[in-house]
N, C-alpha and C positions, 0 to 999 in steps of 0.2 A: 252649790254653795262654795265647795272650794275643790281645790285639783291638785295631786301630787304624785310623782313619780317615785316609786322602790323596787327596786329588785328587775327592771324592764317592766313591772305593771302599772296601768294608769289607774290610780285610786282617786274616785269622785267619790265627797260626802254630798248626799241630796236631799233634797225636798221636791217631790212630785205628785200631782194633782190627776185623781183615776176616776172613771166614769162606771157605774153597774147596771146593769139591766137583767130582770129574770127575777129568779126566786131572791137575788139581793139586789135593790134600787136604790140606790144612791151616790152616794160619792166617796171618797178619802182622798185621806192624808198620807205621803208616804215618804216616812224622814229612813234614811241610810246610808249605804256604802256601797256605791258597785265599781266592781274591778274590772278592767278588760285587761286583759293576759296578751303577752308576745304574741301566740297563735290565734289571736283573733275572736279568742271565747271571752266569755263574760262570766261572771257571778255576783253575787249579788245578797245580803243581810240588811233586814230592815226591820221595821216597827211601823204596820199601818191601824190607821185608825179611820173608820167606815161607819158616816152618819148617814140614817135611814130607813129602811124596812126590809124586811124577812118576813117573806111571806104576810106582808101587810102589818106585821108588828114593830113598830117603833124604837130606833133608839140607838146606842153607838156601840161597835163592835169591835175589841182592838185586835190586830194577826199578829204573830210572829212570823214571817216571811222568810224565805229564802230558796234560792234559785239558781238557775244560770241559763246562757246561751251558746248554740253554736257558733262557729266564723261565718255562718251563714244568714243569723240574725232569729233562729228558731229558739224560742225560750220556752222554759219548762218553769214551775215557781210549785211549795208549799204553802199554804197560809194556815196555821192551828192558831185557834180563836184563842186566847188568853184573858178575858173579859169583856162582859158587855156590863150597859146600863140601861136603865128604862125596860120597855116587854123583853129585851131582850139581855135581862142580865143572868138570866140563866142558860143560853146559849153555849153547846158546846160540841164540837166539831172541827173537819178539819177540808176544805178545798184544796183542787187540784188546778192551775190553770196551763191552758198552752196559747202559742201562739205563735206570732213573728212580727218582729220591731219595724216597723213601717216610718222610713224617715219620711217628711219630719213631725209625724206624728208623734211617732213611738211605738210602745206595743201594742197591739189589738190582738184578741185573740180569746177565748170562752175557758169557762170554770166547769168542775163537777167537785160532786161530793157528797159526805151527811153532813146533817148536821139536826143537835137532838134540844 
């Protein structure tokens, strides 16, 4: 969305578009801010929001996200669930993802976690 430089870091505000499969199927939304640092790491604070199923139960789930990468492109992320709606507004829990940023995909890379 937009792009700005402080302090030597590249500060991107974004909006990006995430695929699920597994115990969570579906999609989101993911509005933020990722930094990439002089040395070539990243991090990263977001707000995603994940319409879908759990475990076959319907409905939309919002994360509190945040993360970073190596210079090498290996990322690591939080997601604790901060609200659902529909089967799953009682949802709570917290995933773990890893991965590695695959230009020009992006990341790819698999989740664990509870969630109750």
């Amino acid at each position: 969305n937009s792009t700005r430089i402080a302090g030597g870091n590249t500060i991107i505000d974004l909006t990006a578009y995430l695929t699920y499969s597994g115990t969570f199927n579906g999609t989101s939304i993911i509005r933020g801010t990722l930094i990439f640092h002089p040395d070539g790491s990243a991090s990263f604070h977001d707000r995603e929001t994940f319409t879908g199923t759990v475990n076959g139960a319907s409905g939309t789930v919002t994360f509190a996200l945040t993360g970073g990468a190596n210079s090498d492109g290996v990322y690591y992320a939080t997601q604790s669930i901060i609200s659902g709606t529909g089967d799953l507004a009682d949802l709570h829990g917290v995933l773990r993802q890893s991965g590695a940023v695959q230009p020009p995909i992006g990341p790819a890379g698999t989740y664990t976690g509870q969630v109750r």
